[in-house]
TIRO-2110 file (N, C-alpha, C; in Angstrom, 1 decimal):
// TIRO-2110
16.0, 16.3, -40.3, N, 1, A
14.7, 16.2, -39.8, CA, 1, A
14.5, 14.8, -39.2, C, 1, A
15.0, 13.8, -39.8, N, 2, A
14.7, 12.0, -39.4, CA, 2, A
15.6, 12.4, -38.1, C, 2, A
16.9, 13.0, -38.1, N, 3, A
17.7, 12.4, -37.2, CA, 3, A
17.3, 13.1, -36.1, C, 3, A
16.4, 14.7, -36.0, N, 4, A
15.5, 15.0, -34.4, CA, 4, A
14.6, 14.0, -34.4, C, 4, A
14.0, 13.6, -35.1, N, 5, A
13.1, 12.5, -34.9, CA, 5, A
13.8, 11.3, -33.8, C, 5, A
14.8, 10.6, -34.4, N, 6, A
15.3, 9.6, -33.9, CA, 6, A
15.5, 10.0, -32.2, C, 6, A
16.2, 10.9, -32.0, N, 7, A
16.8, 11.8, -30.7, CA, 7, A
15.3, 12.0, -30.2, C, 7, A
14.5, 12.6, -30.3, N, 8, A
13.3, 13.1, -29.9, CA, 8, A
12.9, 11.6, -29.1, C, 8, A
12.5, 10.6, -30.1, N, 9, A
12.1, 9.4, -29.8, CA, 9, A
13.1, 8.7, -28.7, C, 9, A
14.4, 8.6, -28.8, N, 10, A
15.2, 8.0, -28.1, CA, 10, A
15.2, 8.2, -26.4, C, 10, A
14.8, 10.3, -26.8, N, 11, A
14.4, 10.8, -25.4, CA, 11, A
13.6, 10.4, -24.5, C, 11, A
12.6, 10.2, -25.2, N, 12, A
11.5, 9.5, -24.3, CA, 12, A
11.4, 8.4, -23.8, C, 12, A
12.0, 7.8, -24.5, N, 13, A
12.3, 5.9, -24.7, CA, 13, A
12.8, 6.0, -22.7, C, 13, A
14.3, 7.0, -22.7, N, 14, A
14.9, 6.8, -21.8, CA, 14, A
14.7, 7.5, -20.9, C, 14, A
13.5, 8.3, -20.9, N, 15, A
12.6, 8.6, -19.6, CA, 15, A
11.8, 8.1, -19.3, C, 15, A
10.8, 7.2, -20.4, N, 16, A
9.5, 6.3, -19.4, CA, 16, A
10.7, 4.9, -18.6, C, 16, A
11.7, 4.9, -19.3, N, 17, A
12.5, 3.0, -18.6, CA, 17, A
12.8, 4.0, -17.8, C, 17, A
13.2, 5.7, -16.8, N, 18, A
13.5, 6.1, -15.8, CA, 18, A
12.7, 5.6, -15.0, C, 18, A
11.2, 6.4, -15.7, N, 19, A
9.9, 6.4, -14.5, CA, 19, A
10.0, 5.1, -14.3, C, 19, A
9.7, 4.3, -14.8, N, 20, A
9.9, 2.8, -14.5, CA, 20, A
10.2, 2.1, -13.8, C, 20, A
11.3, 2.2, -14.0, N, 21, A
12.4, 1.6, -12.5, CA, 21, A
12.8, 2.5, -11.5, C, 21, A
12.5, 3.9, -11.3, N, 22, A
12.4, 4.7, -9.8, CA, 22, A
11.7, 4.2, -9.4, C, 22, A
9.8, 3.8, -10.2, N, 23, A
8.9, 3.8, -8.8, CA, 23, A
9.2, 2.8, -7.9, C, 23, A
9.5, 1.5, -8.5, N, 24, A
9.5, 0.4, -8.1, CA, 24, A
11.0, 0.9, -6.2, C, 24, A
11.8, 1.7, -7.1, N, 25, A
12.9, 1.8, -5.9, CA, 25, A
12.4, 2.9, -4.9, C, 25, A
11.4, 3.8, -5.1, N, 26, A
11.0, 5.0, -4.5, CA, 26, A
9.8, 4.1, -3.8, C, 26, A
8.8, 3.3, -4.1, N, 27, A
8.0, 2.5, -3.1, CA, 27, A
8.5, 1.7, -2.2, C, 27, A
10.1, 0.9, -2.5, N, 28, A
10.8, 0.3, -2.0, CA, 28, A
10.9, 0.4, -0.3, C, 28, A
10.9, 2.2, -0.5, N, 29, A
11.5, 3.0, 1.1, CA, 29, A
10.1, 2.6, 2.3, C, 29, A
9.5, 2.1, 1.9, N, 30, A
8.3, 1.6, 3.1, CA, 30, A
8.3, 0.2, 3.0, C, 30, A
9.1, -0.8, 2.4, N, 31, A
9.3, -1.9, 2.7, CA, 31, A
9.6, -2.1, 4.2, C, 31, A
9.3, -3.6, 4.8, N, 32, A
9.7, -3.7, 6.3, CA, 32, A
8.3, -4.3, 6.9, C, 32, A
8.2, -4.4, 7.7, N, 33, A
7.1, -5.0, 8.8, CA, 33, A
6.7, -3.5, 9.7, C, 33, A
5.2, -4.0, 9.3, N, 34, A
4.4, -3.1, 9.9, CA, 34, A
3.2, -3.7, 10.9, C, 34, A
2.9, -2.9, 11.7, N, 35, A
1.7, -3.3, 12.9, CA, 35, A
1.1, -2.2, 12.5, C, 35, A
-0.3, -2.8, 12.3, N, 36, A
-2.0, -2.0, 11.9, CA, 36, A
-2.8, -2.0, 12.8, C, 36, A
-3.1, -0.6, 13.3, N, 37, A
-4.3, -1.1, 14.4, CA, 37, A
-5.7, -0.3, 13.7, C, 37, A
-6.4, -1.3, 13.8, N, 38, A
-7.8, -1.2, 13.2, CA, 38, A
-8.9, -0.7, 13.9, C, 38, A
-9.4, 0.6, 13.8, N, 39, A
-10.8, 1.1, 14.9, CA, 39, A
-11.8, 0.8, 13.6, C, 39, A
-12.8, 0.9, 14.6, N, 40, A
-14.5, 1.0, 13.6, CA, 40, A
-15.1, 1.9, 14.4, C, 40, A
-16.0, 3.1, 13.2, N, 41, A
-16.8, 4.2, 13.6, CA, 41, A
-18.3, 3.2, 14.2, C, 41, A
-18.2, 1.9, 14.4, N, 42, A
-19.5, 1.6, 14.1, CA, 42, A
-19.3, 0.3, 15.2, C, 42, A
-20.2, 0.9, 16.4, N, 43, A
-19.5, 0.1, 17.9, CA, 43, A
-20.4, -1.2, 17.6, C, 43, A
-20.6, -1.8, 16.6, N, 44, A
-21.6, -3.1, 16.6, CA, 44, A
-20.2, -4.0, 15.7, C, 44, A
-19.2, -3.5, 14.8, N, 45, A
-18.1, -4.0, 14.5, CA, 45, A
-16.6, -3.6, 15.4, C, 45, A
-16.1, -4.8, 15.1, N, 46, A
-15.2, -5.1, 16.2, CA, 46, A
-13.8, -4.0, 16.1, C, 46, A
-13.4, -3.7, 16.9, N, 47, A
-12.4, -2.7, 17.2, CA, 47, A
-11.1, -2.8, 17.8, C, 47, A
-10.1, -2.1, 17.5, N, 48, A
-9.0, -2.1, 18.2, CA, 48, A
-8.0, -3.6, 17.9, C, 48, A
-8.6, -3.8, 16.8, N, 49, A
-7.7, -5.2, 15.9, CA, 49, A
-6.5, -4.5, 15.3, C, 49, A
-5.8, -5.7, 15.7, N, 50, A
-4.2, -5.1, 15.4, CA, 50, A
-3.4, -6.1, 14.3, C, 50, A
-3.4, -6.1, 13.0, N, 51, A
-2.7, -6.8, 12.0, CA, 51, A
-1.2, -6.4, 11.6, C, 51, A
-0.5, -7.9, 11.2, N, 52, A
0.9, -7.3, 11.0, CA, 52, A
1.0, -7.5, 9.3, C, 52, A
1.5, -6.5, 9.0, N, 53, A
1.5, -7.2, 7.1, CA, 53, A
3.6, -6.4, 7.1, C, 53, A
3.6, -7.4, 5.7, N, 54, A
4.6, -7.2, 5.5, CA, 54, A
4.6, -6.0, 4.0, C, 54, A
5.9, -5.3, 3.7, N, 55, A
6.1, -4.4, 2.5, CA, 55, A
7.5, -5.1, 1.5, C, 55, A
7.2, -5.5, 0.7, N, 56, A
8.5, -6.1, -0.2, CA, 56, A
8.5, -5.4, -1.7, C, 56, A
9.5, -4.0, -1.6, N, 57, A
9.2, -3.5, -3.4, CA, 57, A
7.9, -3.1, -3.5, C, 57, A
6.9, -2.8, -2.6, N, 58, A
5.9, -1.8, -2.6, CA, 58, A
4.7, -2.6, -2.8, C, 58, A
5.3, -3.7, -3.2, N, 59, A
4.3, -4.8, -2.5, CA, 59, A
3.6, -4.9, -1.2, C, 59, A
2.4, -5.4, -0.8, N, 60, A
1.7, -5.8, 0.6, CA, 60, A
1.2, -6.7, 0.6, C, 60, A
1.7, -7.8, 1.4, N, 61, A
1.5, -9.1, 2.1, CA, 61, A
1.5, -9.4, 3.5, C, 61, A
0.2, -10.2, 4.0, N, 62, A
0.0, -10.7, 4.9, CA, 62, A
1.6, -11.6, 5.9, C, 62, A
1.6, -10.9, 7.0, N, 63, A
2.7, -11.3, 8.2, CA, 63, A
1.7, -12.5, 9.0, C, 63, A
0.6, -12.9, 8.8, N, 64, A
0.1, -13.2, 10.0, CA, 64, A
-1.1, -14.4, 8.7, C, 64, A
-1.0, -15.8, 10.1, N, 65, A
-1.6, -17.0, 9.2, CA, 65, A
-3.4, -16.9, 8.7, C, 65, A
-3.8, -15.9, 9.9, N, 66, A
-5.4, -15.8, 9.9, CA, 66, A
-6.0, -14.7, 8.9, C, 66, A
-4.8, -13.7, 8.4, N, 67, A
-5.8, -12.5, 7.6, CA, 67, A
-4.4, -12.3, 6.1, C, 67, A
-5.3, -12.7, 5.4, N, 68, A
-4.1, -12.5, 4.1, CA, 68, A
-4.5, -10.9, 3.9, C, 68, A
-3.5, -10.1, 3.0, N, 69, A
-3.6, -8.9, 2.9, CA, 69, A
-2.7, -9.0, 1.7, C, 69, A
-2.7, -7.9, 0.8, N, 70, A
-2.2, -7.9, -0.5, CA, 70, A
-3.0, -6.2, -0.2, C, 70, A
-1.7, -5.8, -1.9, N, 71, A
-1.7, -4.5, -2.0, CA, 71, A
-0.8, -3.9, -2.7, C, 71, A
-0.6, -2.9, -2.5, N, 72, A
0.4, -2.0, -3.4, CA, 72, A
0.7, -0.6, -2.5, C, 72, A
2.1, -0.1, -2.3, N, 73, A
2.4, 0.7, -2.4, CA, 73, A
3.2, 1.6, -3.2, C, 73, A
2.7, 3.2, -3.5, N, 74, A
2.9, 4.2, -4.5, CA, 74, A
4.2, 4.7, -4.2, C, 74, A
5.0, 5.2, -4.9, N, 75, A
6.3, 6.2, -4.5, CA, 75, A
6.0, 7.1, -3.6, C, 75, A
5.2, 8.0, -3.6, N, 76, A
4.6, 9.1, -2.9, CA, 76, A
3.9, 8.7, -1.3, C, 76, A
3.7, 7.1, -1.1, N, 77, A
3.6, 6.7, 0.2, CA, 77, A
1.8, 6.0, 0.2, C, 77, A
0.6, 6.3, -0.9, N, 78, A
-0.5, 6.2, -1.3, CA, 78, A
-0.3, 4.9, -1.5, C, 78, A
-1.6, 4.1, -0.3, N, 79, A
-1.5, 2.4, -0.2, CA, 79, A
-2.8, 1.9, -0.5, C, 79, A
-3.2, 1.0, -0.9, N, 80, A
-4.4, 0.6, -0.9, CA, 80, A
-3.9, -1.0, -0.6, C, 80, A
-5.2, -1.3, 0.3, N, 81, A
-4.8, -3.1, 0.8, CA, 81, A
-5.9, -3.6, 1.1, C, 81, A
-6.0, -4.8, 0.4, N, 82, A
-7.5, -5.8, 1.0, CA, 82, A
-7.0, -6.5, 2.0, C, 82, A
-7.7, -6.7, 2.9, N, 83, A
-7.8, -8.1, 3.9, CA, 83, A
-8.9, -8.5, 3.9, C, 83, A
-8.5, -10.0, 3.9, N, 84, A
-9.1, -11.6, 4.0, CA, 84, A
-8.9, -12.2, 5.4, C, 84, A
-10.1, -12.6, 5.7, N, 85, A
-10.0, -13.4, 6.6, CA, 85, A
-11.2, -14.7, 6.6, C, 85, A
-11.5, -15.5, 6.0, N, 86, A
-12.1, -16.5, 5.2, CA, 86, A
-13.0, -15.6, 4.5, C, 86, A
-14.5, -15.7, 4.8, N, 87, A
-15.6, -14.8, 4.1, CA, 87, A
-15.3, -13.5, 4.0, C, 87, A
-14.9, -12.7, 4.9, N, 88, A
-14.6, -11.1, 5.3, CA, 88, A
-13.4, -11.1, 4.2, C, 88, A
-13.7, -9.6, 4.0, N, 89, A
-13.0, -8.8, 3.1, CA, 89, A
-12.8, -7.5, 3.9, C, 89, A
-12.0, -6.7, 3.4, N, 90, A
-11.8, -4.8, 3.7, CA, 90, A
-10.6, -4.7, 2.7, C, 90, A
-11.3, -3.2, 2.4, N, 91, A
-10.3, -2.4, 1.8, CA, 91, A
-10.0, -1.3, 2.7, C, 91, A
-9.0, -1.0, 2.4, N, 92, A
-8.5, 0.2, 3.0, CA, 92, A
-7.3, 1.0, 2.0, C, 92, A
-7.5, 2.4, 2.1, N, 93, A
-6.6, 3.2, 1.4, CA, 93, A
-5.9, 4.3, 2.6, C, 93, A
-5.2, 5.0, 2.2, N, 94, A
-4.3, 6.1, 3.3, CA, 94, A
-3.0, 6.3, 2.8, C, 94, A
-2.3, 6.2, 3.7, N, 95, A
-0.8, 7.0, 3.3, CA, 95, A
0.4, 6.7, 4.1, C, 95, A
1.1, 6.6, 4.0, N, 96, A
2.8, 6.1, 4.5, CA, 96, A
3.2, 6.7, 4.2, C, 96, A
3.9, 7.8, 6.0, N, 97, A
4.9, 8.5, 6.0, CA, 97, A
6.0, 8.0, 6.8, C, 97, A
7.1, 7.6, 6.0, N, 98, A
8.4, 7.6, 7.1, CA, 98, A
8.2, 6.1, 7.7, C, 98, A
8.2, 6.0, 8.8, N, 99, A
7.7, 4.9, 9.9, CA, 99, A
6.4, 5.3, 10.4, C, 99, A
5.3, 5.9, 9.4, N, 100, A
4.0, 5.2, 10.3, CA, 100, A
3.0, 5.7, 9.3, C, 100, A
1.7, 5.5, 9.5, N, 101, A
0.7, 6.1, 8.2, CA, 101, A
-0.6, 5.5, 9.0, C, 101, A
-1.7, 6.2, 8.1, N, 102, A
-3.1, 6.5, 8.4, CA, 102, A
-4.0, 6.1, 7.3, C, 102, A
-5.0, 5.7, 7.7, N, 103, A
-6.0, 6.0, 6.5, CA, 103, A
-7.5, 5.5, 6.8, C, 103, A
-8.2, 5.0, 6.1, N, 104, A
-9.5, 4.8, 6.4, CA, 104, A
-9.4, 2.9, 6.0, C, 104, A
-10.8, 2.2, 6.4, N, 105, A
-11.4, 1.0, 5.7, CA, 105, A
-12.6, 1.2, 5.5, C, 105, A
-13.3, 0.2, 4.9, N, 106, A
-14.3, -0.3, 4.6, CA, 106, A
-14.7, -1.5, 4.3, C, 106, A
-15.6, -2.5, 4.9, N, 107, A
-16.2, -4.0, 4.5, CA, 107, A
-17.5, -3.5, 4.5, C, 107, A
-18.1, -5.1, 4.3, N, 108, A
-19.0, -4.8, 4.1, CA, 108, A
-21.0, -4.0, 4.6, C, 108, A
-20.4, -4.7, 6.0, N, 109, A
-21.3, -3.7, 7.6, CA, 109, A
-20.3, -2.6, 7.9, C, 109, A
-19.3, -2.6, 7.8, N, 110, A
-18.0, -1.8, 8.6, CA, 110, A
-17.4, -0.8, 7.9, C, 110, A
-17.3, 0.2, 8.9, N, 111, A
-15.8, 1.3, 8.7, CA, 111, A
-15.3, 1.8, 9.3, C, 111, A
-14.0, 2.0, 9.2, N, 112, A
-13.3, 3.1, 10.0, CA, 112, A
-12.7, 3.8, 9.4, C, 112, A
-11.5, 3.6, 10.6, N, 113, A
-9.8, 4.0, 10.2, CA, 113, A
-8.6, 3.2, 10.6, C, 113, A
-7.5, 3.6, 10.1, N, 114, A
-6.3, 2.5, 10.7, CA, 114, A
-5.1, 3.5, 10.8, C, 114, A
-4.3, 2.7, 11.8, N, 115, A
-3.2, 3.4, 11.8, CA, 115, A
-2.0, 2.3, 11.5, C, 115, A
-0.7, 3.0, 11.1, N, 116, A
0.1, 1.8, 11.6, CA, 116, A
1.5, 2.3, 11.4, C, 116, A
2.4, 1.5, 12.1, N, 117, A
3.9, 1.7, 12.5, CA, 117, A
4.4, 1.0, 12.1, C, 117, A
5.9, 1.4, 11.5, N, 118, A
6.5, 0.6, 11.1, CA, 118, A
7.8, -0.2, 12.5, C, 118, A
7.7, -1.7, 12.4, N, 119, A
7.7, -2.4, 13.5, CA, 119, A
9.7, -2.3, 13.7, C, 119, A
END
């Protein structure tokens, strides 16, 4: 009985250190330099802004000196990223497929959508 215990236990042990260290290599696959192009549903905020961020390990960071961006990308391609640009904030969430992805923003007068390619 102790020794299914131990096995039982051991099982699991060496499936969450799987999940673990896949996601980090399965988020990996969208690392690279990307261009973002930014519309707004809302023609009084500015449109057709184009940001470059970078992907390191599923990480998101700012390519560019004027708009910091931070973030995270999921195994499954599900991103979420703030950008900074002094006062100004946005979030945005969507999805990375392959070389390119979609999704929405939001600040705080503003919203759209964004698109972006991998460069």
């Amino acid at each position: 009985m102790e020794r299914a215990r131990r096995i039982s236990l051991i099982s699991r042990l060496l499936l969450l250190a799987a999940l673990v260290t896949a996601a980090p290599a399965m988020a990996a696959t969208f690392d690279g330099e990307w261009n973002v192009q930014i519309a707004s549903s809302n023609a009084a905020c500015s449109s057709g802004t184009s940001v470059a961020i970078g992907i390191n390990n599923g990480q998101v960071a700012s390519s560019n000196g004027m708009v910091a961006a931070s973030g995270r990308v999921a195994e499954a391609g599900a991103i979420n990223v703030t950008l900074t640009s002094g006062m100004k904030r946005a979030v945005g969430f969507g999805r990375l497929n392959g070389s390119s992805g979609s999704g929405t923003w939001r600040a705080a007068m503003c919203s759209g959508t964004w698109t972006a390619q991998r460069i």
